[in-house]
N, CA, C and O atoms as a CHARMM CRD file, in Angstrom:
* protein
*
  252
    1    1 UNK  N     25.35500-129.77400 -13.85900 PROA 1      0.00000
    2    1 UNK  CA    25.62200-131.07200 -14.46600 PROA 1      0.00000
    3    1 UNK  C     27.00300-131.03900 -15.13200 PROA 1      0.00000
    4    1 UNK  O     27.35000-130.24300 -16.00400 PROA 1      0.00000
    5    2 UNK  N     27.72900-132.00400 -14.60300 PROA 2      0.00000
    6    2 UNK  CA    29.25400-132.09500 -15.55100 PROA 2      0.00000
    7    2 UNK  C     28.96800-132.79500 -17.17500 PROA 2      0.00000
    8    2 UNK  O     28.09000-133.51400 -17.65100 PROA 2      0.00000
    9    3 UNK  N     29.71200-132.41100 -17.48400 PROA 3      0.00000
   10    3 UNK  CA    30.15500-132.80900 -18.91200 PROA 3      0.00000
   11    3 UNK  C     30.82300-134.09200 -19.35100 PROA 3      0.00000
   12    3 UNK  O     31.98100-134.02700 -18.93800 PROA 3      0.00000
   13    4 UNK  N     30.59500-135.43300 -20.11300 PROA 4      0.00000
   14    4 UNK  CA    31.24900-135.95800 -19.93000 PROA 4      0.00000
   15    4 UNK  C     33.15000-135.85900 -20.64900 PROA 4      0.00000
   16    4 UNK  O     33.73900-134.99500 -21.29800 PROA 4      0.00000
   17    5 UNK  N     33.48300-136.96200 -20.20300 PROA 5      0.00000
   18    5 UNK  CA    34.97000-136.83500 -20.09900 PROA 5      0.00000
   19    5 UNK  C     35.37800-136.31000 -21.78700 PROA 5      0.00000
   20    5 UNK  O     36.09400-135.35300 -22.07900 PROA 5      0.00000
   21    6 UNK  N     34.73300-137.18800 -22.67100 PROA 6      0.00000
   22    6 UNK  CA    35.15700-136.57900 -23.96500 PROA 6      0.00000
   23    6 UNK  C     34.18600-135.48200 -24.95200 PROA 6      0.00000
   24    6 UNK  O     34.12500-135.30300 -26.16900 PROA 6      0.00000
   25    7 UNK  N     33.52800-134.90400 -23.85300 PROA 7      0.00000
   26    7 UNK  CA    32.83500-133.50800 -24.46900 PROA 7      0.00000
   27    7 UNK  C     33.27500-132.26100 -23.83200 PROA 7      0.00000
   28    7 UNK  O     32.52800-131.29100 -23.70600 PROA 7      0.00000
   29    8 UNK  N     34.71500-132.29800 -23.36100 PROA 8      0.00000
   30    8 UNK  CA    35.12300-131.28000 -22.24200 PROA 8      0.00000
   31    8 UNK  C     35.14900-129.85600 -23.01600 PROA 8      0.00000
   32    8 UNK  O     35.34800-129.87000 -24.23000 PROA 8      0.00000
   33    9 UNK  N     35.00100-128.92700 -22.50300 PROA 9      0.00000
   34    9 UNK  CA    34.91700-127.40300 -23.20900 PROA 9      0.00000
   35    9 UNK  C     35.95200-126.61600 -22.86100 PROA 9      0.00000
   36    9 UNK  O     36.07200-125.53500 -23.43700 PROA 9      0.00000
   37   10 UNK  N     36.69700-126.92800 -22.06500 PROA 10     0.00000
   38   10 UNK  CA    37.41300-126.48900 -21.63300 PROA 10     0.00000
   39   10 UNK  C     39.07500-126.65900 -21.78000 PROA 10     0.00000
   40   10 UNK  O     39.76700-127.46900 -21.16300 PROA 10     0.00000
   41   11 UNK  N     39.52500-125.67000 -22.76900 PROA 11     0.00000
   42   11 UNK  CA    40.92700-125.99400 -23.65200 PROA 11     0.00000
   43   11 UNK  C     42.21400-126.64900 -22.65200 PROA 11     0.00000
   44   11 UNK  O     42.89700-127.62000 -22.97500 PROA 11     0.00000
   45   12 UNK  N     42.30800-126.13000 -21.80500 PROA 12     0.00000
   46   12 UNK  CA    43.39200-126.39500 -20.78200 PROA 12     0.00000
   47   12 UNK  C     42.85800-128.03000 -20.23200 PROA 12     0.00000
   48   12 UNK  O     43.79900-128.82100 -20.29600 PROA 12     0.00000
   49   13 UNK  N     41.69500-128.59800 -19.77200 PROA 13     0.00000
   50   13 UNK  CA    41.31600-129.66400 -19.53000 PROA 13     0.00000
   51   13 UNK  C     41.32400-130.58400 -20.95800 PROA 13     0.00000
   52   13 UNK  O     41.02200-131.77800 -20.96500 PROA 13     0.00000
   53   14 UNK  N     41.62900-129.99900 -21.88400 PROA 14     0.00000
   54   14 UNK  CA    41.37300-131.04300 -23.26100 PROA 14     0.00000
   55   14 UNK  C     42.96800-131.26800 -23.38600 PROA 14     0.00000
   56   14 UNK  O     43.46600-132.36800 -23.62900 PROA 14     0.00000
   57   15 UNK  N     43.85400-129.83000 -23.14600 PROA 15     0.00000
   58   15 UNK  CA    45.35000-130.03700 -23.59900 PROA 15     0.00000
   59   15 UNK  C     46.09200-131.48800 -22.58200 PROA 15     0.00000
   60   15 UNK  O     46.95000-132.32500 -22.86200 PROA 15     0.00000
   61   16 UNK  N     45.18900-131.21300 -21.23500 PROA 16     0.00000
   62   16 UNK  CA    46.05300-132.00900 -20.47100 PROA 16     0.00000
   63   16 UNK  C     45.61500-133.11700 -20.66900 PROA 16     0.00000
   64   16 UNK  O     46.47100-133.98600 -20.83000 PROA 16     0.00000
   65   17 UNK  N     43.94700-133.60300 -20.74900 PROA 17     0.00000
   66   17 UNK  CA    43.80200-135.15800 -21.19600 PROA 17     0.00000
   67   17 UNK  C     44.61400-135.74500 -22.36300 PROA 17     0.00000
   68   17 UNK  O     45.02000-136.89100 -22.16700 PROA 17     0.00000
   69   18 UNK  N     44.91200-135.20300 -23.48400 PROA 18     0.00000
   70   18 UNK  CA    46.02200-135.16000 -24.75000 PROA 18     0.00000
   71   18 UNK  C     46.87900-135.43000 -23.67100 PROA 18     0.00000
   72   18 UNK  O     46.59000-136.41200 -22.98700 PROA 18     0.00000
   73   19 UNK  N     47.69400-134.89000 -23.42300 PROA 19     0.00000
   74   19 UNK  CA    48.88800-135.12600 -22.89200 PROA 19     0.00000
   75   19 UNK  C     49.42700-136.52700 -21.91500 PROA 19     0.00000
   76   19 UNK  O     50.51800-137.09000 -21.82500 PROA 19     0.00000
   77   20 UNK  N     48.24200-136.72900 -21.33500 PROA 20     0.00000
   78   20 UNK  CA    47.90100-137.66900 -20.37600 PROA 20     0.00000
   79   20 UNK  C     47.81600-139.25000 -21.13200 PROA 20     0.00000
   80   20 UNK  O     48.32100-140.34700 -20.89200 PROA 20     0.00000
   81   21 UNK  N     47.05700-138.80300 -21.97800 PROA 21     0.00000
   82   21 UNK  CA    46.73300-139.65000 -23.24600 PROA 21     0.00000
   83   21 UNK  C     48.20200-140.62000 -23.75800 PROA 21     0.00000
   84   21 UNK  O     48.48300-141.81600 -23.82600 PROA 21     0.00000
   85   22 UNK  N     48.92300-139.24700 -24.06400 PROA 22     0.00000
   86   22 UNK  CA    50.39200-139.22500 -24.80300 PROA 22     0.00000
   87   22 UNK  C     51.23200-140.01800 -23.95700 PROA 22     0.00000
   88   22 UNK  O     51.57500-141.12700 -24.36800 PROA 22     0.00000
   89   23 UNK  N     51.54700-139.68400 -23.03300 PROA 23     0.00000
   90   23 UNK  CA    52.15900-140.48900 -21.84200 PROA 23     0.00000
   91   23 UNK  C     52.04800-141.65000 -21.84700 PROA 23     0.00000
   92   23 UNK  O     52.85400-142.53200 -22.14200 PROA 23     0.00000
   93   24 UNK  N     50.82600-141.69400 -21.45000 PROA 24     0.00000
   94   24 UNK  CA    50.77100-143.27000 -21.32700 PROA 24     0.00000
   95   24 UNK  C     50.83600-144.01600 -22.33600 PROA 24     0.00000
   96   24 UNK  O     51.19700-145.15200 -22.02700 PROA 24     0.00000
   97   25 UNK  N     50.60300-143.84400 -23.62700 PROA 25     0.00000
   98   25 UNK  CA    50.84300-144.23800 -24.66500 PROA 25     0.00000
   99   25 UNK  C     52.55500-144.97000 -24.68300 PROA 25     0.00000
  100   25 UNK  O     52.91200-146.09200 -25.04400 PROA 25     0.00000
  101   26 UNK  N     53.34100-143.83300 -24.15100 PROA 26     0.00000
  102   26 UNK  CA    54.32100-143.98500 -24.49000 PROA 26     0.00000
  103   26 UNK  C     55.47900-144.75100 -23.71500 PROA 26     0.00000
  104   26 UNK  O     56.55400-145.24200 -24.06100 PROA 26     0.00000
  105   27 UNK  N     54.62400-144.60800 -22.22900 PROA 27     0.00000
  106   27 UNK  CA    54.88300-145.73800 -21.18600 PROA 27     0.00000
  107   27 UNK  C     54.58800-147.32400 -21.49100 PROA 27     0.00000
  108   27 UNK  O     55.12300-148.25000 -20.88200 PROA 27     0.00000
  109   28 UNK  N     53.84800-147.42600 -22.31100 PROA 28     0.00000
  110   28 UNK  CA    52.89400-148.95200 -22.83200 PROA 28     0.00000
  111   28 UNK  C     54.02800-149.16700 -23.94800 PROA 28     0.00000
  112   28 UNK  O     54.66400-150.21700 -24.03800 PROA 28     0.00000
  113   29 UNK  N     54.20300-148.11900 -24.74100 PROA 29     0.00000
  114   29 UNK  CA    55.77800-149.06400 -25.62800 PROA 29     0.00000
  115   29 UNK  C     57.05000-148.92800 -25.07300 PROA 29     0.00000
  116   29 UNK  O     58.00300-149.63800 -25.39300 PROA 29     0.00000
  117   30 UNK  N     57.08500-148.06300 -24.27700 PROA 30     0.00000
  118   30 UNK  CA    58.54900-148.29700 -23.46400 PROA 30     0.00000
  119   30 UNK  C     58.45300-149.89800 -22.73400 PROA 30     0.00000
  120   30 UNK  O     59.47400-150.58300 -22.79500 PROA 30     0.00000
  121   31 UNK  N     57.29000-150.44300 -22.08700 PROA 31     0.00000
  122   31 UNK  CA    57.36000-151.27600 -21.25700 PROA 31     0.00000
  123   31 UNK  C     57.19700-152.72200 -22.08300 PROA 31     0.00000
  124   31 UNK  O     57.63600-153.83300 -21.78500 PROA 31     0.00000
  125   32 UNK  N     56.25500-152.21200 -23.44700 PROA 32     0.00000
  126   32 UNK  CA    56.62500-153.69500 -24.18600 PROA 32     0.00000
  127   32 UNK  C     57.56600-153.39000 -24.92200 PROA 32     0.00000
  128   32 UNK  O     57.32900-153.91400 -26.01100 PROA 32     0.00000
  129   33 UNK  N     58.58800-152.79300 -24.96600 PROA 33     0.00000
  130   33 UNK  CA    60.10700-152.83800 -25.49700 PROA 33     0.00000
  131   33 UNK  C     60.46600-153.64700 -24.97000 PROA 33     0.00000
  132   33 UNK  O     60.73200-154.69600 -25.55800 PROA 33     0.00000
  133   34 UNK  N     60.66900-153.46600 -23.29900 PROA 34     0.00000
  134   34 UNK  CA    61.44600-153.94800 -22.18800 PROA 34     0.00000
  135   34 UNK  C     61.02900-155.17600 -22.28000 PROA 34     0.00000
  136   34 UNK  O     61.92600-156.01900 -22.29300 PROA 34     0.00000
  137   35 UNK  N     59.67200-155.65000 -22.36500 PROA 35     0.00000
  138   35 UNK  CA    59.46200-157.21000 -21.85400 PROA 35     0.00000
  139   35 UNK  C     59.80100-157.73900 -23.31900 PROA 35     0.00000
  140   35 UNK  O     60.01800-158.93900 -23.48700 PROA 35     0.00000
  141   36 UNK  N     59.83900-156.96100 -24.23000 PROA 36     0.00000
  142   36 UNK  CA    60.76200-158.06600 -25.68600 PROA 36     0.00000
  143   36 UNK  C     62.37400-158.74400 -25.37700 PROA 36     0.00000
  144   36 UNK  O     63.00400-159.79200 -25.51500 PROA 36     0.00000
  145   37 UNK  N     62.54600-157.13700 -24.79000 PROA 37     0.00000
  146   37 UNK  CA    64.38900-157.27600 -24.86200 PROA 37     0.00000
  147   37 UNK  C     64.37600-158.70700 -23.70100 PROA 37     0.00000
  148   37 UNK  O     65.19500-159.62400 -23.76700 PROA 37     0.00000
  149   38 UNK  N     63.20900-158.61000 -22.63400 PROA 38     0.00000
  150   38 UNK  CA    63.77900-159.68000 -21.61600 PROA 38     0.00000
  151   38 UNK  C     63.31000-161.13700 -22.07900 PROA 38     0.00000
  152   38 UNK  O     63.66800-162.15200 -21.48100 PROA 38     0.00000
  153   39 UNK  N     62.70100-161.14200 -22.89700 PROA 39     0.00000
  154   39 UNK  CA    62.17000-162.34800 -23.26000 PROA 39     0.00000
  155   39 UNK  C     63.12000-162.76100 -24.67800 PROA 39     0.00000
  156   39 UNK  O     63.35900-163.96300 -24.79500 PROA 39     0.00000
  157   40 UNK  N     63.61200-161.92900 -25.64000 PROA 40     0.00000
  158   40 UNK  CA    64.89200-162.24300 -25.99700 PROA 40     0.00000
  159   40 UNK  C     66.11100-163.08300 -24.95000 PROA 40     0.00000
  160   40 UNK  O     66.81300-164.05900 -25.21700 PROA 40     0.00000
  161   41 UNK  N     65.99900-162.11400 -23.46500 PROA 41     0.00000
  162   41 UNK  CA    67.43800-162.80500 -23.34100 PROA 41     0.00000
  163   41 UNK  C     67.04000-163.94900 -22.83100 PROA 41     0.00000
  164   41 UNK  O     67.82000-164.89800 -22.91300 PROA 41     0.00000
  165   42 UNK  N     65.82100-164.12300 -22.22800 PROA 42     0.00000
  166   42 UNK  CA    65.05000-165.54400 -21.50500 PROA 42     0.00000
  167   42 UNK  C     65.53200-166.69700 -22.52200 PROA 42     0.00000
  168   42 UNK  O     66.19300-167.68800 -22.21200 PROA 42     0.00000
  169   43 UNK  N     65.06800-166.36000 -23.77700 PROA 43     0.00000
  170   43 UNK  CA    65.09100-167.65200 -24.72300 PROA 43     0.00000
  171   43 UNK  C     66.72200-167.87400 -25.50500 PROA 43     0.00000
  172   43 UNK  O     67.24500-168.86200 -26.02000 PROA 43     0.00000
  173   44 UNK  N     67.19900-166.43800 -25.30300 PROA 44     0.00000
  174   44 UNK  CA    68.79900-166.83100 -25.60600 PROA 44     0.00000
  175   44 UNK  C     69.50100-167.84100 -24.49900 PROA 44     0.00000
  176   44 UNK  O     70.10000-168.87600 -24.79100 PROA 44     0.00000
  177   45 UNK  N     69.33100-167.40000 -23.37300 PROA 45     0.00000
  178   45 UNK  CA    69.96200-167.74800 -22.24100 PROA 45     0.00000
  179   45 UNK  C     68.79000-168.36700 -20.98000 PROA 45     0.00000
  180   45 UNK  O     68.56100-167.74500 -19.94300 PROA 45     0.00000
  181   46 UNK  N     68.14500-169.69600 -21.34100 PROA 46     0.00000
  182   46 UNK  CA    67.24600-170.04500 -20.76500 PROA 46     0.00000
  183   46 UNK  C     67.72000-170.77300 -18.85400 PROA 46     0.00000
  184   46 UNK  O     67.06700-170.98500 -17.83200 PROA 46     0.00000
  185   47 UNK  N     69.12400-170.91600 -19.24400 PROA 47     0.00000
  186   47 UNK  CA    69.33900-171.48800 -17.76900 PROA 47     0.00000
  187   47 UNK  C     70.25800-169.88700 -16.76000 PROA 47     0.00000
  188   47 UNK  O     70.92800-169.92000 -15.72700 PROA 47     0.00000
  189   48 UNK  N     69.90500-168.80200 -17.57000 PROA 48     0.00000
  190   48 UNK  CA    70.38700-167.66100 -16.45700 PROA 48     0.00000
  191   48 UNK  C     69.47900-166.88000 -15.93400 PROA 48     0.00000
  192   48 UNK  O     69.76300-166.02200 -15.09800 PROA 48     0.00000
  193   49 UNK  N     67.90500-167.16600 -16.51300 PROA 49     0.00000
  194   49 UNK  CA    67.14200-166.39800 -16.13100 PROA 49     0.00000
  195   49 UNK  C     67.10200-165.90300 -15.12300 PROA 49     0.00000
  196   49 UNK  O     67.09000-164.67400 -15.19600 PROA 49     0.00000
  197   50 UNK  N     67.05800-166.51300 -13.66000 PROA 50     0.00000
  198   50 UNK  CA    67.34300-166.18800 -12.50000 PROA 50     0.00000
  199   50 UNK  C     68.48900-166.54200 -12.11200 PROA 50     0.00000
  200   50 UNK  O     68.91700-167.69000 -12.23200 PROA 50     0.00000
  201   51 UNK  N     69.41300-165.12700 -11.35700 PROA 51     0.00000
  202   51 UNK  CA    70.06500-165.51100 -10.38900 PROA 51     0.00000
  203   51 UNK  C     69.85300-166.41500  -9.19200 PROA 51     0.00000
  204   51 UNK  O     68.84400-166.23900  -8.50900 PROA 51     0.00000
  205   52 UNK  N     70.98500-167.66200  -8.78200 PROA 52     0.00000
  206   52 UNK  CA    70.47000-168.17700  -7.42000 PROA 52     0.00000
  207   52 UNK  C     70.29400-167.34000  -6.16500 PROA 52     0.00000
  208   52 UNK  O     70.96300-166.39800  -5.74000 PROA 52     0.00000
  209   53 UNK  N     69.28900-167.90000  -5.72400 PROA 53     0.00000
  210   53 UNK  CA    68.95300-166.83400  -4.40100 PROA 53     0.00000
  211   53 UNK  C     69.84800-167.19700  -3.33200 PROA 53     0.00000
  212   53 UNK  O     70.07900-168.27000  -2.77400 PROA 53     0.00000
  213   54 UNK  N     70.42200-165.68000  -3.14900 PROA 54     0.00000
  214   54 UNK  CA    71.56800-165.96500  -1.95400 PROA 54     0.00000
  215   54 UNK  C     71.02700-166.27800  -0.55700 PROA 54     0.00000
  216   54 UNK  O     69.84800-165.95900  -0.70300 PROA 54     0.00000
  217   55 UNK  N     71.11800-166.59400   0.38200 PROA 55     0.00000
  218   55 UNK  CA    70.70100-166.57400   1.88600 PROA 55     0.00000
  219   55 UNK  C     70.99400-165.35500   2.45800 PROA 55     0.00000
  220   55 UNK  O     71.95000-164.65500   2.12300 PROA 55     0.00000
  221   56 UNK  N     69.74300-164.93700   3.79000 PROA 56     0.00000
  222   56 UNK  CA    69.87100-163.63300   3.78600 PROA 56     0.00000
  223   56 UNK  C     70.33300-163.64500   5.02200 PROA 56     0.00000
  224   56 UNK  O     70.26600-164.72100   5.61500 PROA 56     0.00000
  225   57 UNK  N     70.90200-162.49300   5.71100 PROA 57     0.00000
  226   57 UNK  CA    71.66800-162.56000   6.87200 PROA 57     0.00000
  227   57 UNK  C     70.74100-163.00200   7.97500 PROA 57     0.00000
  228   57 UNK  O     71.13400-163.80200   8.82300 PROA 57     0.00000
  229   58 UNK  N     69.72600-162.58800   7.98500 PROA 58     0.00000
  230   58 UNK  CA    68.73600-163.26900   9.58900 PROA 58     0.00000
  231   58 UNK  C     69.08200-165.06200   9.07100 PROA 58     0.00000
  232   58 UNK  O     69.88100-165.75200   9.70500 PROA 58     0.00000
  233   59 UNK  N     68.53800-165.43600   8.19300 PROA 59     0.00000
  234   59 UNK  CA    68.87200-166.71700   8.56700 PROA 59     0.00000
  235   59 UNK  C     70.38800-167.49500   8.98500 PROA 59     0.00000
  236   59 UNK  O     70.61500-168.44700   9.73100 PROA 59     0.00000
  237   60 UNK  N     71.22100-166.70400   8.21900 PROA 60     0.00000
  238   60 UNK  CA    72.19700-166.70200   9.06900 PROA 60     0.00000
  239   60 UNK  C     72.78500-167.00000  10.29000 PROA 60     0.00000
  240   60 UNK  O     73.51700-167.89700  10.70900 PROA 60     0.00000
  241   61 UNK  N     72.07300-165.63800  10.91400 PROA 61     0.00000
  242   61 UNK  CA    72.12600-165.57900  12.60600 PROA 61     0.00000
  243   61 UNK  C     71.31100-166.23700  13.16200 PROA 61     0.00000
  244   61 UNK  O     71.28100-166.09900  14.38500 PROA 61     0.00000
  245   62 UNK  N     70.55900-166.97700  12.68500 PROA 62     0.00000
  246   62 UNK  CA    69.68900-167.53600  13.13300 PROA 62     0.00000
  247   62 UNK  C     70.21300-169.12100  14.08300 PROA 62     0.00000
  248   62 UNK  O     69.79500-169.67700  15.09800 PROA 62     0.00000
  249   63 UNK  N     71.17400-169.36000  13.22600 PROA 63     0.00000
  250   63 UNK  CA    71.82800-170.49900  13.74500 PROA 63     0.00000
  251   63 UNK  C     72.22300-170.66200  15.48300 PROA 63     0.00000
  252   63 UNK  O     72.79400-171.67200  15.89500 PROA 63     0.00000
């Protein structure tokens, strides 16, 4: 019978869930950093949000 996930006995399986843990933790405020900084520049600069979309070469040649 396995053990569940947070009764593990096993030090090397506890260091790496920690770690795993840690990570992602730290991926989740790196990424709501990022969507602050972009939503700053959204509301600074509401008509640059998107670049216009260029035309792509097949349609082009398509002619």
């Amino acid at each position: 019978m396995t053990t569940p996930p947070t009764e593990s006995l096993d030090p090397v399986v506890e260091r790496t869930r920690r770690a795993r843990e840690a990570l992602a933790r730290a991926c989740d405020h790196d990424l709501d950093k990022m969507m602050d900084l972009f939503r700053s520049m959204q509301a600074s600069h509401p008509e640059r949000v998107r670049r216009p979309r260029r035309s792509s070469l097949r349609a082009a040649h398509e002619d």
